[in-house]
C-alpha positions, 0 to 999 in steps of 0.5 A, a space after each residue: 596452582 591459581 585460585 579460582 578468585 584469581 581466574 576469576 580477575 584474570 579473565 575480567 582483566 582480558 575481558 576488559 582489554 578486549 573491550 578497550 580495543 574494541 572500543 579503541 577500533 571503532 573510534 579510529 573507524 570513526 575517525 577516518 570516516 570523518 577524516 579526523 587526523 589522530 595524534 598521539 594524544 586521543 580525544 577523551 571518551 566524552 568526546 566520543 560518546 555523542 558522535 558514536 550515538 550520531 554514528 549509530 542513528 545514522 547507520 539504523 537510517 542507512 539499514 532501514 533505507 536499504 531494507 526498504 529499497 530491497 522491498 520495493 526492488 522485489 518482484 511483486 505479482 500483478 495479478 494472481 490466476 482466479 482458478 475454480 473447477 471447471 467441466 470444459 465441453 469438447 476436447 480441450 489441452 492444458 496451457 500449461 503442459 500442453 497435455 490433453 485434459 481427460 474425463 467428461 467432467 471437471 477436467 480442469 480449473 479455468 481462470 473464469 472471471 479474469 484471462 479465462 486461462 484453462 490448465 489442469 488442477 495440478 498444474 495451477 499450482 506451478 502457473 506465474 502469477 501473470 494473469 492478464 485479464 480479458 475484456 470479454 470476461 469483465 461484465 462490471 466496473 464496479 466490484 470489479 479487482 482494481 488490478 483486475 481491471 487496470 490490466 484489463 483496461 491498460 491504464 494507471 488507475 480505474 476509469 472511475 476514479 480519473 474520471 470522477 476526479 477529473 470532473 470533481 476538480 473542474 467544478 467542486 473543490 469549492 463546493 461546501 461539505 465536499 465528501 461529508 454531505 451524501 448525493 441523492 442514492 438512486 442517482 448514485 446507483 445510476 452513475 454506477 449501472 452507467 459505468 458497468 455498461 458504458 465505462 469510460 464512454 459515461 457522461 458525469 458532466 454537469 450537465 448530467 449531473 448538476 449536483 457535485 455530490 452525486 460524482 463524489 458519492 459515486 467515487 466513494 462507493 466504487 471504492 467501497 465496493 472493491 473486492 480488495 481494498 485500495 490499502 490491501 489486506 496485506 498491508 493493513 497491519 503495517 498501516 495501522 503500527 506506522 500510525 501508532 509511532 510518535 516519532 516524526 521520521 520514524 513515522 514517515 519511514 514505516 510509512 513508506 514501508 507499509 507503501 512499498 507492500 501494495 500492489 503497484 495498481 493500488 500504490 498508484 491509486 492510492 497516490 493519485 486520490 492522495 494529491 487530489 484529496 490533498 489539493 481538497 484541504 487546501 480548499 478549506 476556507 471554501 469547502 471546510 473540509 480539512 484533512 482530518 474531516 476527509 480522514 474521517 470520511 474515506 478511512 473506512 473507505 480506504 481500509 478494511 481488515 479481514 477477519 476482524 471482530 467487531 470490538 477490534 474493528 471499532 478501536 482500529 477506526 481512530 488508526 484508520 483515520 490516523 492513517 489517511 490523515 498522514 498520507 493526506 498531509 505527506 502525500 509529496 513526500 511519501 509517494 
């Protein structure tokens, strides 16, 4: 009967057999993906070490590639129903179920600020995430949800910032401090009273405004005060880890990850301010301001987390700065 000591080696023996053909397939894998002809006497393993490191760099690539094209393939919800409680006055029937809706008071929940959609309580839960605002129930631009109003509007981008870029590029990208230095406060307040009553129909021309800075500080503070920021709650976590990696490729790569998690209003949002504060930076010689100044400026702006202390809050300052500076830089190969 054996010993234990010599079931011991004979199972170590076969499970280094095992491991050499292991190891013996995957090189002629290797090989045939390369279309290396193998002949009777094989390449020594310091041969192959190098080329299965290759081989394995290239199929972490491959996975991560593909992961991200299942993110962006994904249905994402435009826009979600803003349900509250509601006492409807008169008869009125559920768009959902299309059964009356019974009581005298708080019958239903009606989607009030955005598509005005009424269902009954217990049915909200099984409605699409496909509200499609109306007009009628929009009374501001500004504090207005970004996909609220682009859907409401039917556009890429909020008026707003079309039109503010729009008429910053035609006469300020060289205008010095651009961004840094702060238009006159009322008639920033006065930009945005005008575009909640007239919308795009708002005259910032030069003419109107003579000082660049009053259309800048206008922009920036439609951004401030979306409900949601341009780089969502959602993905914010994900911003900040890609801005900590070292790695160039790895970098750019987790970049386009944390991209592919926004809604697509603020992703389009997000590209367009990009190219333009890019174009900005190109500027410099005349304005001075390069893409880490206008970091500095529109981090902040740009992304907020929800629910943060005010410790963390203050050391993700240095990420979020990190973070507009990258998509500024690589705003042609990121989006």
């Amino acid at each position: 009967m054996p010993s234990r000591e010599s079931y011991a080696v004979h199972k170590e023996e076969k499970s280094l057999v095992q491991k050499a053909k292991r190891e013996a397939n995957q090189e002629d894998i290797l090989a045939a993906a390369l279309g290396m002809k193998m002949g009777p006497q094989k390449p020594p393993a310091t041969f192959w070490q190098p080329l299965k490191q290759f081989a394995y760099t290239q199929l972490t690539s491959l996975v991560r590639r593909a992961s991200l094209r299942e993110i962006e393939r994904a249905p994402k919800p435009e826009k979600v129903h803003n349900f509250k409680v509601h006492t409807f006055r008169g008869p009125h029937w559920c768009e959902h179920c299309a059964s009356f809706m019974w009581g005298l008071m708080a019958q239903g929940v009606k989607c009030a600020a955005d598509c005005g959609m009424n269902v009954h309580k217990e049915c909200s839960a099984q409605v699409s995430n496909d509200c499609k605002p109306n007009l009628r129930h929009i009374r501001k631009i500004y504090s207005c949800d970004l996909t609220t109003l682009v859907n409401a509007y039917n556009t890429a981008r909020p008026m707003v910032v079309d039109m503010c870029i729009r008429e910053i590029e035609s006469r300020g990208l060289r205008s010095e401090g651009l961004y840094r230095v702060s238009g006159f406060s009322d008639s920033v307040e006065e930009v945005k009273l005008a575009f909640d009553k007239d919308g795009e129909k708002t005259d910032i021309s030069g003419k109107a405004y003579e000082d660049i800075n009053i259309i800048t500080g206008a922009l920036k503070l439609y951004l401030r005060d979306l409900p949601v920021p341009i780089i969502s709650y959602e993905a914010y976590p994900r911003f900040i880890e890609a801005s900590k990696l070292t790695d160039p490729e790895k970098k750019l790569e987790a970049f386009r990850e944390s991209l592919a998690l926004l809604p697509p209003s603020h992703r389009e949002t997000l590209k367009y301010l990009m190219a333009h504060l890019h174009r900005v930076a190109e500027n410099e010689k005349f304005n001075l301001m390069n893409a880490e100044n206008l970091a500095i400026v529109f981090g902040p702006t740009l992304m907020r987390a929800p629910n943060m202390d005010a410790v963390t809050a203050l050391n993700d300052i240095r990420h979020q700065r990190q973070v507009v500076e990258v998509l500024i830089k690589n705003e042609g190969v990121l989006f």
